[in-house]
Residue frames relative to the residue before (quaternion, step in Angstrom):
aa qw qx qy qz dx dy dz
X 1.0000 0.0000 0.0000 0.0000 0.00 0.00 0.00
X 0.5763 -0.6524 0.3385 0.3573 3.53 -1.00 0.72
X 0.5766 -0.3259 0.5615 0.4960 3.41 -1.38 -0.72
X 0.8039 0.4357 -0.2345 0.3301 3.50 0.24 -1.04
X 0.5311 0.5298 -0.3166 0.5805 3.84 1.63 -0.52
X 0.7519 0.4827 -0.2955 0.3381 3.96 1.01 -0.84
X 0.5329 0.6799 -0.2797 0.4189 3.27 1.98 -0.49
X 0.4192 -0.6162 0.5872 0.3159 3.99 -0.94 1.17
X 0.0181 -0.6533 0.7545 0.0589 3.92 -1.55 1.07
X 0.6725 -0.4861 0.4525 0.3265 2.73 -1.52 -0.31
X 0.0357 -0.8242 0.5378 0.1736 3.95 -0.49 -0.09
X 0.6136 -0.6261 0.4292 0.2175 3.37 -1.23 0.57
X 0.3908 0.8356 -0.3526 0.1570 3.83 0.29 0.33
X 0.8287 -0.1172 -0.0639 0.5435 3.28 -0.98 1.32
X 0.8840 -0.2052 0.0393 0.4183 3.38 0.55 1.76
X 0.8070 0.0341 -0.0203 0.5892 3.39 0.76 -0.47
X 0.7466 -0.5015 0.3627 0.2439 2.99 -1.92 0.10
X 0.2749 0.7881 -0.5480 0.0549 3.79 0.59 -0.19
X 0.6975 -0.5825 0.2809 0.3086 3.88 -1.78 0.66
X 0.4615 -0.7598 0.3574 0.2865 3.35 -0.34 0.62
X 0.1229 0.8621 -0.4874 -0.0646 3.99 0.39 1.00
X 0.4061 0.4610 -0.6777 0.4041 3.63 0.14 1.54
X 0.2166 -0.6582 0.7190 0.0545 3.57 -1.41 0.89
X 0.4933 -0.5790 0.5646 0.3202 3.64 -1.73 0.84
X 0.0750 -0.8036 0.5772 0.1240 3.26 -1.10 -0.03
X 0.4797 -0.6297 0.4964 0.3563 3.94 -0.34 1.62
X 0.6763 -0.3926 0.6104 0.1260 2.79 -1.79 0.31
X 0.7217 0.3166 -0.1590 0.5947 3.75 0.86 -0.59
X 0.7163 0.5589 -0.3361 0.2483 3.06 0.91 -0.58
X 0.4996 -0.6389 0.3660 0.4563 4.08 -0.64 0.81
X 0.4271 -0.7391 0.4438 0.2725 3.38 -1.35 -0.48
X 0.4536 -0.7624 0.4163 0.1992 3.20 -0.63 1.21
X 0.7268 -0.4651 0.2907 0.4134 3.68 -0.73 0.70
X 0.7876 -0.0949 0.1300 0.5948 3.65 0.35 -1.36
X 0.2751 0.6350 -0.7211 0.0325 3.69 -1.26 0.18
X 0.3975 -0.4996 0.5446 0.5439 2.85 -1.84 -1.44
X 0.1972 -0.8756 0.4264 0.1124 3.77 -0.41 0.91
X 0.1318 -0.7009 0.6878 0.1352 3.86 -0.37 0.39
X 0.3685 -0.7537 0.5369 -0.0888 3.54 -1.41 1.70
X 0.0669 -0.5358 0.6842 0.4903 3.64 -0.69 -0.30
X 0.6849 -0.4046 0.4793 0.3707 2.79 -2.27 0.28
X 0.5660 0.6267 -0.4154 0.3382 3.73 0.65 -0.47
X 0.6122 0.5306 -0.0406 0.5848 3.48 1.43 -1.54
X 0.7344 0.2900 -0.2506 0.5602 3.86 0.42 -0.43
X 0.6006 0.4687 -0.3581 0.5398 4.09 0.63 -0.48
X 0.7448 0.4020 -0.3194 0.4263 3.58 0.82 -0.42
X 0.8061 0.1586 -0.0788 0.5647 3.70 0.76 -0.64
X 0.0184 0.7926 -0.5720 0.2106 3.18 1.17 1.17
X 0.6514 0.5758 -0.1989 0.4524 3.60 0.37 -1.09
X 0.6997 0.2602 -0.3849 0.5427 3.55 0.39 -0.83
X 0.4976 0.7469 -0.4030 0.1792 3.58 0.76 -1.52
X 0.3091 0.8894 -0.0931 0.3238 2.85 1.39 -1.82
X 0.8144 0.2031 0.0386 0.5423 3.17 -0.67 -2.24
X 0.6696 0.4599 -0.4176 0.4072 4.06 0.25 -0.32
X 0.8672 -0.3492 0.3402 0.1016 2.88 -1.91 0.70
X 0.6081 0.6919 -0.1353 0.3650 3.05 1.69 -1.46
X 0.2352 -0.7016 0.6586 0.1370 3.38 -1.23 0.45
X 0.1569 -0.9213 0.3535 -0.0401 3.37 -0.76 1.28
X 0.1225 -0.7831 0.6083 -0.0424 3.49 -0.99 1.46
X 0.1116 -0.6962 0.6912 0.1582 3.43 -0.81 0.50
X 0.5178 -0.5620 0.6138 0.1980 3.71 -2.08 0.25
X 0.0871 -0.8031 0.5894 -0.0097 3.53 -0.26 0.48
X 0.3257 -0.8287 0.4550 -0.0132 3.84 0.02 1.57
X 0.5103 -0.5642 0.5355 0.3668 3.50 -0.67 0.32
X 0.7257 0.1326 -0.2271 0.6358 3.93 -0.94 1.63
X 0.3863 0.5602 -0.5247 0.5116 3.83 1.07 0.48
X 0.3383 -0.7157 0.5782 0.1975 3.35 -1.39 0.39
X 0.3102 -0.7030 0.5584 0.3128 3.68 -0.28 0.49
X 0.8903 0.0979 -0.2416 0.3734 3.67 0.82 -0.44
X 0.1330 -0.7442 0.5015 -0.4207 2.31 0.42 2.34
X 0.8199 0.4325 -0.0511 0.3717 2.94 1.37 -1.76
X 0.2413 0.9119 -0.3274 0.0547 2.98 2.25 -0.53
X 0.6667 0.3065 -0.0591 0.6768 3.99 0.39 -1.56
X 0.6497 0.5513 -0.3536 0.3859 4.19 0.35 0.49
X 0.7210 0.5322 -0.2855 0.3397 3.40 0.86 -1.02
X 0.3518 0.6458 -0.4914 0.4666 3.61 0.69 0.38
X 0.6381 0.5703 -0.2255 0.4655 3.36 0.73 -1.57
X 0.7714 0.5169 -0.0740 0.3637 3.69 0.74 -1.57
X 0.3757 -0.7592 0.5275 0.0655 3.75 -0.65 1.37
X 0.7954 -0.0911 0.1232 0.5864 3.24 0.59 -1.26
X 0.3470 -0.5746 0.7306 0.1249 4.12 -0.98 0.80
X 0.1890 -0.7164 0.6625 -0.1101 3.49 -1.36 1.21
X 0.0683 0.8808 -0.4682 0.0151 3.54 0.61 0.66
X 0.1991 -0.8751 0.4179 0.1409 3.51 -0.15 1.07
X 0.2295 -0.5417 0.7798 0.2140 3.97 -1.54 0.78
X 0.1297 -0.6519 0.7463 0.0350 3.17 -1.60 0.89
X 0.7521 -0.3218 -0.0820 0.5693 3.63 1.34 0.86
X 0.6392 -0.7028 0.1746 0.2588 3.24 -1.24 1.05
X 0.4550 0.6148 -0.3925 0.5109 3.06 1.62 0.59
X 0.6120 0.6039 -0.2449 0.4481 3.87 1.18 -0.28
X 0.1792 -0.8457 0.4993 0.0581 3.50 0.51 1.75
X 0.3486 0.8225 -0.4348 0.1137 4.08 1.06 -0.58
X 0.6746 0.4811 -0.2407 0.5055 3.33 1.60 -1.43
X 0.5302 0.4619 -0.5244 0.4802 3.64 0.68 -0.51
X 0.6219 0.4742 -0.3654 0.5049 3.98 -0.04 -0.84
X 0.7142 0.4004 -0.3608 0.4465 3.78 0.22 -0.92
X 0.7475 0.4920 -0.2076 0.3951 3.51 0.84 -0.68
X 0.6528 0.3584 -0.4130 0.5243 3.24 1.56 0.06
X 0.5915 0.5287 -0.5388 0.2834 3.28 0.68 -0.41
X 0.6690 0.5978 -0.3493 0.2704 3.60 1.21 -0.89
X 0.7568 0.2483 -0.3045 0.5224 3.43 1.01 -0.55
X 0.5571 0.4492 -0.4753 0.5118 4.21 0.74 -0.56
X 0.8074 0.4343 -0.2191 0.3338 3.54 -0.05 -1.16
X 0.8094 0.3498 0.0173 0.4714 3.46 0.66 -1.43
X 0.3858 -0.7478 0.4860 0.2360 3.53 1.56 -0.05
X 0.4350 0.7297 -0.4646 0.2500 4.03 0.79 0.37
X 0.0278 -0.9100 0.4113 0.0436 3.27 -0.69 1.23
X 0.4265 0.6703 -0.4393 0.4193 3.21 1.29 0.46
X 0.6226 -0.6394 0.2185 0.3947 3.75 -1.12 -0.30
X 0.2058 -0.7650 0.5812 0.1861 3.22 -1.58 0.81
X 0.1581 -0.8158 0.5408 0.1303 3.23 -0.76 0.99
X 0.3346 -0.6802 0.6291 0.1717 3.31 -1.36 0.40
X 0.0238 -0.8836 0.4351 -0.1714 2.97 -1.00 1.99
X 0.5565 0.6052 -0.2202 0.5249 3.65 0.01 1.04
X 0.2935 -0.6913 0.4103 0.5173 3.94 -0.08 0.30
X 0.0801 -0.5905 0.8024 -0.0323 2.97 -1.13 1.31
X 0.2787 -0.7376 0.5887 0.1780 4.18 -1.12 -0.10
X 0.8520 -0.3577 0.1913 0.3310 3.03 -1.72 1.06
X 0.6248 0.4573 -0.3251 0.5429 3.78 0.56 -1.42
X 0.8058 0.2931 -0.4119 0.3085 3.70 -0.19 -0.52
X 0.2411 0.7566 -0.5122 0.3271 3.80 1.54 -0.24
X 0.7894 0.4756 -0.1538 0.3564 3.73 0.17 -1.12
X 0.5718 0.3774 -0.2885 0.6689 3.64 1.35 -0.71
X 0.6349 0.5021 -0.4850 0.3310 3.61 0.22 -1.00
X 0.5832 0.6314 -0.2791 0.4282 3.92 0.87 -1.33
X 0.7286 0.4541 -0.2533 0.4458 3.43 0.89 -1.40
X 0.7641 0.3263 -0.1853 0.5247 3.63 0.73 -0.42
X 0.6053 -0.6168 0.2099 0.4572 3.75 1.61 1.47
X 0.5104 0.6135 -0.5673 0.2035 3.92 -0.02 0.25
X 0.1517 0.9267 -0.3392 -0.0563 3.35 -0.19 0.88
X 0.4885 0.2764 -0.5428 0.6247 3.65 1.14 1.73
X 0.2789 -0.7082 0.6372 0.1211 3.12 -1.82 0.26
X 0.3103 -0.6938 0.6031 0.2422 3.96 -0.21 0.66
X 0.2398 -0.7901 0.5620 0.0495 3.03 -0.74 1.53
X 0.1554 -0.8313 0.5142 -0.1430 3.74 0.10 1.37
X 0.7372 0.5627 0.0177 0.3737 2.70 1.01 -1.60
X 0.2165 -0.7421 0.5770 0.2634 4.32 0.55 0.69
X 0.7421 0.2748 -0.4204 0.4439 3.57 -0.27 -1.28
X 0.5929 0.4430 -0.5205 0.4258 4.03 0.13 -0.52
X 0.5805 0.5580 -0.4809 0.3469 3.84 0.15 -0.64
X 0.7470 0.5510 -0.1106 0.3551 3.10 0.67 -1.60
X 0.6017 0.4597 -0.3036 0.5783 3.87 1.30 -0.58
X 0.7845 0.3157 -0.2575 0.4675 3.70 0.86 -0.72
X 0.5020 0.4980 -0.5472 0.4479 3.60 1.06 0.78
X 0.6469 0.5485 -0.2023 0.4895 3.40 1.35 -0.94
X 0.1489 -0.9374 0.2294 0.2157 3.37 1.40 -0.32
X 0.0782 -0.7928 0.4783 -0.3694 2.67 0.83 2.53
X 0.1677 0.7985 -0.5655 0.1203 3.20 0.88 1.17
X 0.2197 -0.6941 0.6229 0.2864 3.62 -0.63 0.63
X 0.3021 -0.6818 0.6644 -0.0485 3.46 -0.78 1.84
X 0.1282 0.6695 -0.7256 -0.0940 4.17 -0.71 0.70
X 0.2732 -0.8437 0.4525 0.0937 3.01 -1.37 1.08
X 0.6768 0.5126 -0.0995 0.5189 3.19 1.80 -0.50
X 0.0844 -0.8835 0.4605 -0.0172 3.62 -0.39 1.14
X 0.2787 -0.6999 0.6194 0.2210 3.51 -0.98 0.67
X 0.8937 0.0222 -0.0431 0.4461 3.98 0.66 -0.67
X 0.5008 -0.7490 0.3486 0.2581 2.95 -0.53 1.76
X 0.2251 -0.5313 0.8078 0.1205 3.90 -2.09 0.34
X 0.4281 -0.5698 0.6934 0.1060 3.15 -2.13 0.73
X 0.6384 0.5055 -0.4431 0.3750 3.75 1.17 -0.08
X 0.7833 0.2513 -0.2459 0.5127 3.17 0.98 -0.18
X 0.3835 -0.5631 0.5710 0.4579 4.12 -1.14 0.26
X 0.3096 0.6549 -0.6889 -0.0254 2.90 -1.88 0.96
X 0.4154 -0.7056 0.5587 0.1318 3.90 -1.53 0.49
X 0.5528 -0.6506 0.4239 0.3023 3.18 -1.14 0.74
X 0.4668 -0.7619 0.4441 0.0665 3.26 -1.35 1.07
X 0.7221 -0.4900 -0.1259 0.4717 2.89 0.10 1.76
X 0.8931 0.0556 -0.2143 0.3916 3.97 -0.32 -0.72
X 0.7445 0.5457 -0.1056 0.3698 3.31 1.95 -0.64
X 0.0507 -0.9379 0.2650 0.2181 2.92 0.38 0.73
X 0.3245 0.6616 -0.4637 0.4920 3.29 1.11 1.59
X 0.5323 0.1504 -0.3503 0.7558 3.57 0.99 0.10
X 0.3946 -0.3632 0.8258 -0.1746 2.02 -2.68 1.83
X 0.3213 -0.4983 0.8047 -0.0305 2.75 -2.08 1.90
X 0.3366 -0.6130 0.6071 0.3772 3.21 -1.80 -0.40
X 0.6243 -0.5814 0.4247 0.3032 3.74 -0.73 0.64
């Protein structure tokens, strides 16, 4: 894992900016008594069990070509889901993120990690991510200024969020 994935940011959540106090943790690396710790899925499916028995509060990373239901008979176990863009053209995490909460019924957090960009802020919400690893300066800077890109109009409906058809069609989706 990099230098840059091991460093504490800041993350967008429920409205504002606040510090970000989960930390990655390498594969190689030992474990420390208590924190909050973000896994790969490779690293947490194996030592689930001990993980378990520790102090620790637990997040795993989910990579692009990761399965979310992978995690299926896990998520009890699982604080926060890290769902990674590996560029803002890579739609995988939206999919990973519905399957976790429409499909998989997950209600803890999913964050969105990686430069994803302002325009996708608004779909990401709509399909249940709700922090955002702030990596990204110019993205910091629109969501202090609150430049949330709000989408209000839908062609295909989600179960993570309430919405109603818009007026005569009932293919477009309002939000509730």
């Amino acid at each position: 894992m990099t230098e840059e994935l091991k460093k504490t940011h800041e993350v967008y959540k429920g409205g504002k900016i606040v510090p970000d106090d989960w930390s990655y943790i390498a594969d190689e690396d030992p474990l420390p008594k208590e924190g909050k710790l973000i896994f790969s899925l490779e690293r947490f499916l194996k030592e689930e069990q001990d993980l378990k028995k520790t102090n620790l509060s637990l997040g795993v990373v989910l990579r692009a070509g990761e399965k979310a239901e992978d995690l299926t008979d896990h998520l009890e176990a699982l604080e926060l889901i890290a769902v990674d863009f590996p560029s803002f053209s890579d739609g995988r995490g939206f999919s990973a993120a519905r399957i976790l909460r429409d499909g998989l019924h997950y209600g803890g957090e999913v964050r969105a990690v990686g430069p994803f960009i302002l325009d996708q802020i608004g779909f990401m919400m709509r399909v249940g991510i709700t922090s955002f690893a702030l990596d990204n300066p110019r993205l910091r800077a629109d969501l202090e200024t609150g430049n949330l890109n709000q989408v209000t109009a839908y062609t295909q409906p989600v179960f993570a969020r309430k919405e109603a058809p818009a007026g005569t069609r009932p293919w477009q989706r309002r939000p509730v």
